[in-house]
C-alpha positions in Angstrom: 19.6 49.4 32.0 16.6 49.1 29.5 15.2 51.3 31.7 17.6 54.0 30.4 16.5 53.7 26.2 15.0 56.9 24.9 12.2 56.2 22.0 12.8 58.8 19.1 11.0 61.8 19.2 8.4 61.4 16.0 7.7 64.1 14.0 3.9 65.5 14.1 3.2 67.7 11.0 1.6 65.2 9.4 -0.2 64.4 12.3 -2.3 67.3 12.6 -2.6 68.0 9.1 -4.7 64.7 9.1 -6.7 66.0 12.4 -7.3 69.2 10.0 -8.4 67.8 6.6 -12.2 68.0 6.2 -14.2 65.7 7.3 -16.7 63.4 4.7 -20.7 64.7 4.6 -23.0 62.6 2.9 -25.7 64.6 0.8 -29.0 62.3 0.7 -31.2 62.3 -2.3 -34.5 63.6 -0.9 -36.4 61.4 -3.3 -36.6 57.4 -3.8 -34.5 56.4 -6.8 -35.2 53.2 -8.5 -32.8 50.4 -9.1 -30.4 51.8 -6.8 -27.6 49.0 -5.9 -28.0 47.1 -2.9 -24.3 47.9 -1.5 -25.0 52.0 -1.8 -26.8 53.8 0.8 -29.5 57.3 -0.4 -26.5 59.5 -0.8 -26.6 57.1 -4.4 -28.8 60.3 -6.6 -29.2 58.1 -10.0 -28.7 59.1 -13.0 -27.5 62.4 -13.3 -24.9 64.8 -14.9 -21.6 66.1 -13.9 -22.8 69.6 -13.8 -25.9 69.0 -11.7 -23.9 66.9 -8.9 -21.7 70.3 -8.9 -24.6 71.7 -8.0 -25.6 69.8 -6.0 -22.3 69.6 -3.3 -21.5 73.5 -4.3 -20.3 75.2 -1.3 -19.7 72.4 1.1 -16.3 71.0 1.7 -16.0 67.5 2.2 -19.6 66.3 0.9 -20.3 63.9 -1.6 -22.8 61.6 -3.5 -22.7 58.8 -5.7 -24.2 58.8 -9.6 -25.1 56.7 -12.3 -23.3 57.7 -15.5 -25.3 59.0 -18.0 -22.8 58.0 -21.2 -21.9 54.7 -19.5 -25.4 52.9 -17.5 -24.4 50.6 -15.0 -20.9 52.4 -14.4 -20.9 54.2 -10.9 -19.5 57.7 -10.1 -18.2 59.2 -6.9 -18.6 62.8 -6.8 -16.7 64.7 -3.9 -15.8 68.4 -2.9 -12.7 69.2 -2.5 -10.5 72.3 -2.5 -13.5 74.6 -4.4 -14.4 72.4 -6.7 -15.8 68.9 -7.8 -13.7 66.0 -8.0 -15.1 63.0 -10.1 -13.8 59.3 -9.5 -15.1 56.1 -11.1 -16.2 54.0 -8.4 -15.9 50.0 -8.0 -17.2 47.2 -5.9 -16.3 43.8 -5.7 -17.6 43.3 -1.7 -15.3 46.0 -0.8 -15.4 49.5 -2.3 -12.5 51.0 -4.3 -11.2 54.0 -6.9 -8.0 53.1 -6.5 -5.4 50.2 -4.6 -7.3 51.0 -1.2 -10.9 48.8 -0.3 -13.0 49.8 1.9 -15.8 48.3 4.0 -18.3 51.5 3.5 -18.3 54.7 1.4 -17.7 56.4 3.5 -14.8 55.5 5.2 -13.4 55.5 1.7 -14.5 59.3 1.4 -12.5 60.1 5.1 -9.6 58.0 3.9 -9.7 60.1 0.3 -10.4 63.5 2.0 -7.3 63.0 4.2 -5.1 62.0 1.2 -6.3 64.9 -0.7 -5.7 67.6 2.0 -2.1 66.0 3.3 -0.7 66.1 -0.4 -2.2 69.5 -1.6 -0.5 71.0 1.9 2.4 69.4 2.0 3.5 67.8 -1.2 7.0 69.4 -0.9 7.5 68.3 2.7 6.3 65.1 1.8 9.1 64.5 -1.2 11.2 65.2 1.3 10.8 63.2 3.8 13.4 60.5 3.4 16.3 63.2 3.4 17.5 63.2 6.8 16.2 59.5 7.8 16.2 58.4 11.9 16.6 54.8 10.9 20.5 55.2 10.2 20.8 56.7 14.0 18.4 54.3 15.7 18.1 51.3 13.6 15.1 49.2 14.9 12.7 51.2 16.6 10.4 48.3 17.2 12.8 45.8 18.7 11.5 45.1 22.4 13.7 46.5 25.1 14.2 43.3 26.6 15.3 41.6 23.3 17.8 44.0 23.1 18.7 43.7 26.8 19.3 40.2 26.2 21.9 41.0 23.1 23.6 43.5 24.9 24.5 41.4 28.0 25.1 38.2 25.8 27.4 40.4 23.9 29.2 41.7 27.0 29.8 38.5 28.8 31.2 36.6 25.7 33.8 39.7 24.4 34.5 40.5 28.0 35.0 43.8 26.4 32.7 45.7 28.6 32.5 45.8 32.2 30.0 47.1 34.6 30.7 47.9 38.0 28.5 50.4 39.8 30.8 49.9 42.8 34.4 51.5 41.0 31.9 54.4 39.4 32.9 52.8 35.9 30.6 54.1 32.7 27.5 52.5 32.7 26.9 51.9 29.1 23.1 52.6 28.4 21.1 51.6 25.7 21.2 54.6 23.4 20.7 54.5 19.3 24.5 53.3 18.8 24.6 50.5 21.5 21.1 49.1 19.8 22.4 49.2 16.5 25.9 48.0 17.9 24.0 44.9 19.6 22.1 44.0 16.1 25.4 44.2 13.9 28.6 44.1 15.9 27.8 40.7 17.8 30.2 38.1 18.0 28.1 35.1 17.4 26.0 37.1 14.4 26.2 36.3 11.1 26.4 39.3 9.1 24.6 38.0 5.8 22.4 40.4 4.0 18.9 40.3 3.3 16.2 42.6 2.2 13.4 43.1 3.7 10.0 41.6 3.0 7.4 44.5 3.2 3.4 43.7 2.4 0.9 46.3 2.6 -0.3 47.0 6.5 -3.3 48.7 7.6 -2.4 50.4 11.7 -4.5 50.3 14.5 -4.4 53.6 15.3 -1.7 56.5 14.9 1.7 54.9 13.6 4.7 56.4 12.7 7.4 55.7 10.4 10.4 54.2 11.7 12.5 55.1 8.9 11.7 59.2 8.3 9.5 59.3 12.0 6.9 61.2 10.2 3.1 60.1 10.7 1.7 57.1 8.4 -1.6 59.3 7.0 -5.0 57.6 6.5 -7.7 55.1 7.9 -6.0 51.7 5.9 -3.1 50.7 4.4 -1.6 53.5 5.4 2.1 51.7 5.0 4.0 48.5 4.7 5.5 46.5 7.6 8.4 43.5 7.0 6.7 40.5 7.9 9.9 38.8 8.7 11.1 41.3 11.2 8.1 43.7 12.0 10.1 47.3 10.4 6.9 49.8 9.9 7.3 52.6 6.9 6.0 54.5 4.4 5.4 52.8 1.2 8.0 55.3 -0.4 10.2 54.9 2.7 10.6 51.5 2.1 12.9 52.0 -1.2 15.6 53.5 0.8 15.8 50.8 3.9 19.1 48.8 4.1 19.2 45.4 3.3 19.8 44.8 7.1 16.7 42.8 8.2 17.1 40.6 11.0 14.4 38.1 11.5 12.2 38.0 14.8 12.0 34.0 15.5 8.2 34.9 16.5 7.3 35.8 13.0 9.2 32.8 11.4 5.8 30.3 11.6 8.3 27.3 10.1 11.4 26.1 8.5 10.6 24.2 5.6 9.7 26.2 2.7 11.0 29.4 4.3 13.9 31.4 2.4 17.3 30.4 3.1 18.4 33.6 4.4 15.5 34.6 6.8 15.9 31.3 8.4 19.9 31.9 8.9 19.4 35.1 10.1 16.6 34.3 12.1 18.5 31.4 14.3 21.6 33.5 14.0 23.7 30.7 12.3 25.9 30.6 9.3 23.7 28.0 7.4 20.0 26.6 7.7 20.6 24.4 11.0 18.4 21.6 9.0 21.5 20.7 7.0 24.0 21.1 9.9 21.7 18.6 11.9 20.8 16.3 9.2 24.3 16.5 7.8 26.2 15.4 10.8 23.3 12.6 12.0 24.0 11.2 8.1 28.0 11.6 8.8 27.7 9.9 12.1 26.0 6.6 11.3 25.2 6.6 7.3 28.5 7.2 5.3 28.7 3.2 4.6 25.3 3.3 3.8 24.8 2.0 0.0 22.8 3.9 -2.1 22.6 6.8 1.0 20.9 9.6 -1.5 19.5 7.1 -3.8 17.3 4.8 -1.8 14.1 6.7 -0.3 13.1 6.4 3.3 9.3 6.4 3.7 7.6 9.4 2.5 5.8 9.5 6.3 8.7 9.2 7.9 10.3 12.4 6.4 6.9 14.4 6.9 7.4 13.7 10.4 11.2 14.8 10.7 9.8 17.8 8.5 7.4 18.6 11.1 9.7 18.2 14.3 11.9 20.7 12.4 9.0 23.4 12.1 7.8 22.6 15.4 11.0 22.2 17.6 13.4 23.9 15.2 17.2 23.4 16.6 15.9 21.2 19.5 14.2 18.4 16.8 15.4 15.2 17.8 16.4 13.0 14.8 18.9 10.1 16.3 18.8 6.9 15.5 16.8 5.5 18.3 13.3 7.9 16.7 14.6 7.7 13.2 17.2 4.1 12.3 16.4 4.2 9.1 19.7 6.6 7.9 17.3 7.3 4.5 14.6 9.0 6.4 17.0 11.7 7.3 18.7 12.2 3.9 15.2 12.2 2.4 14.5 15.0 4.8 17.6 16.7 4.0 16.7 16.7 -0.2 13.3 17.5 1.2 14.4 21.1 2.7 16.2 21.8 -0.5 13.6 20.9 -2.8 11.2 23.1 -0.7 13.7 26.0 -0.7 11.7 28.8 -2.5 14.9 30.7 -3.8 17.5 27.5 -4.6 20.6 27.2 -3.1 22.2 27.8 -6.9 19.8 30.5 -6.9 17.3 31.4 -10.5 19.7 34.6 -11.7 23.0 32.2 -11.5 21.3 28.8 -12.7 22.1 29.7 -16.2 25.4 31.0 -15.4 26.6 27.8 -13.7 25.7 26.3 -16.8 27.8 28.5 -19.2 30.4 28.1 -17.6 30.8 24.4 -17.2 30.5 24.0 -20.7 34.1 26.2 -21.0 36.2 23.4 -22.4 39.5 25.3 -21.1 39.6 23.8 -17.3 41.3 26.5 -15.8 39.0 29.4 -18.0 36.2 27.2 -16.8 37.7 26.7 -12.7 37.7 30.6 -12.7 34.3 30.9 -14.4 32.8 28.7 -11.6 34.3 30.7 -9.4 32.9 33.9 -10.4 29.7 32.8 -9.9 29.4 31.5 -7.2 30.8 35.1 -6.5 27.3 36.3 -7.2 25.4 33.6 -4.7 23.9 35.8 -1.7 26.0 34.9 2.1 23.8 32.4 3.3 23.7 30.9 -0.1 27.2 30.4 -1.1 28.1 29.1 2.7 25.3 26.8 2.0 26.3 25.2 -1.0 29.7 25.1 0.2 29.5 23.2 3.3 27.1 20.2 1.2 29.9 20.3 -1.2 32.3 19.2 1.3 30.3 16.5 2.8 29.0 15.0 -0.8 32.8 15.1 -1.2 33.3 12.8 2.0 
């Protein structure tokens, strides 16, 4: 029963630290200062020196102003106290405010995010670097899965191994979804594909407290506070994300298409052992276009393959493509070189292009057999299956 799952119990050292660390106060300028910048507020005190903004914040933890700098005009300074003393930061605006990777929409959350940073790593920098040592991911895998996703695996996987059976009425086990059984569900069913593939993490600002599925420590600070795989929704720390598996497994939700997507998140995603594009187009041109002359050479019309392009982003697997919508047997070869051309990783992928190369030029044909061989060796799952499957039919 889904009922039954246990989230992991995050970890909330962090947490508090952040709900300690001091908290930003703006010291105003108590006079008007003259060509101040538009996008800074009268905690902006002109031109002064370093030693009169210490003065000037001395004593007060967490306040800060912004100056002019006296040795470069026109080049702005954020002055901030922190820790007993006065940290100096050069300070940049291009419609968002930044000293470092971070932008902000005001100074000041900039300040609270920098405050928070600041405390966190000055009290626990050692915790911190070790963090990743005794990860949850390897016990729970996929923390953000949705119960009934999983649900849905775990029956499917019963009823087609008929391994498991659940009868409430003989007091068998009932087997519950704990850590193991989800991770069983994502890698041990029948019908998956076990190709792997890294996954894509981008820079992701939370919504409010998040923690990180890999270490199940708190994600500190107001933005970008870690990354998230857009393919399959894993949140982690930036410097969590180094030591994640190459096990992502594609949420169909967050696939927005098939053309021009990556060969392996699409596999993956429709749980199939190549891009179901070629398997449909493949066996349409097989049914009614092997006597076709010139089948690869001749082009159907160019809007004709946009639209079997679109069906297959919009209707995926279910994209109808027979010959009573589509006669002409060139539309859907055109498609088919379409979806490769689009590819943006090849099927003979960049790092084994050259390779291919090399070795056809080995004169020796059994030297240059086991050449070939080798890499293609080196072509990722989804790849190699790929290529070998539209070798067989270019064959026939």
């Amino acid at each position: 029963d889904a009922e039954e799952y246990q989230p992991p119990i995050w970890k909330s050292y962090l947490y508090q630290l952040q709900q300690e660390a001091p908290r930003p106060k703006r010291i105003i300028c108590p006079r008007e200062v003259e060509n101040r910048p538009k996008y800074y507020g009268r905690e902006f005190h002109g031109i002064i020196s370093r030693e009169q903004a210490d003065e000037i914040l001395a004593g007060v933890e967490g306040a800060y102003i912004l100056r002019e700098s006296q040795r470069q005009p026109g080049c702005y300074t954020l002055a901030l106290r922190f820790g007993n003393q006065t940290l100096n930061y050069r300070l940049f605006y291009d419609g968002k405010h930044f000293v470092g990777e971070k932008r902000f929409e005001s100074i000041h959350d900039l300040v609270t995010d920098g405050l928070i940073t600041l405390y966190i790593e000055t009290k626990a920098s050692e915790y911190i670097s070790k963090m990743t040592t005794n990860p949850i991911y390897e016990h729970i895998g996929y923390a953000t899965l949705l119960r009934e996703k999983v649900s849905r695996r775990l029956s499917r996987t019963k009823n087609e191994s008929r391994k498991a059976s659940v009868t409430s009425e003989e007091n068998t086990p009932v087997e519950k979804i704990t850590s193991l059984v989800r991770r069983a569900a994502l890698t041990q069913n029948d019908n998956h594909f076990n190709y792997e593939k890294a996954h894509n993490f981008k820079v992701h600002t939370f919504r409010g407290p998040h923690w990180c599925e890999y270490c199940a420590n708190f994600m500190w600070g107001l933005i970008a506070q870690g990354v998230r795989c857009s393919d399959c929704g894993l949140n982690v720390h930036k410097q969590c994300s180094k030591y994640v598996p190459n096990d992502c497994q594609p949420d169909l939700k967050r696939i927005k298409r098939v053309y021009c997507c990556d060969l392996t998140t699409l596999v993956k995603a429709h749980n199939t052992q190549r891009p179901m594009v070629v398997d449909s187009c493949i066996r349409e041109i097989e049914a009614r276009g092997l006597k076709s002359e010139g089948l690869y050479r001749v082009s159907g019309f160019t809007e004709h393959i946009e639209d079997v392009k679109m069906a297959f982003d919009r209707d995926g697997e279910k994209a109808d493509i027979s010959a009573s919508i589509y006669p002409d047997i060139n539309i859907i070869a055109g498609a088919l070189k379409l979806y490769f051309r689009d590819l943006p990783i090849p099927v003979i992928t960049y790092d084994t292009y050259s390779k291919f190369i090399e070795a056809a030029k080995i004169s020796n044909p059994d030297e240059r057999l086991e050449a070939i061989h080798e890499v293609l060796m080196l072509l990722p799952a989804a790849h190699y299956e790929t290529l070998r499957y539209l070798m067989i039919h270019l064959k026939k």
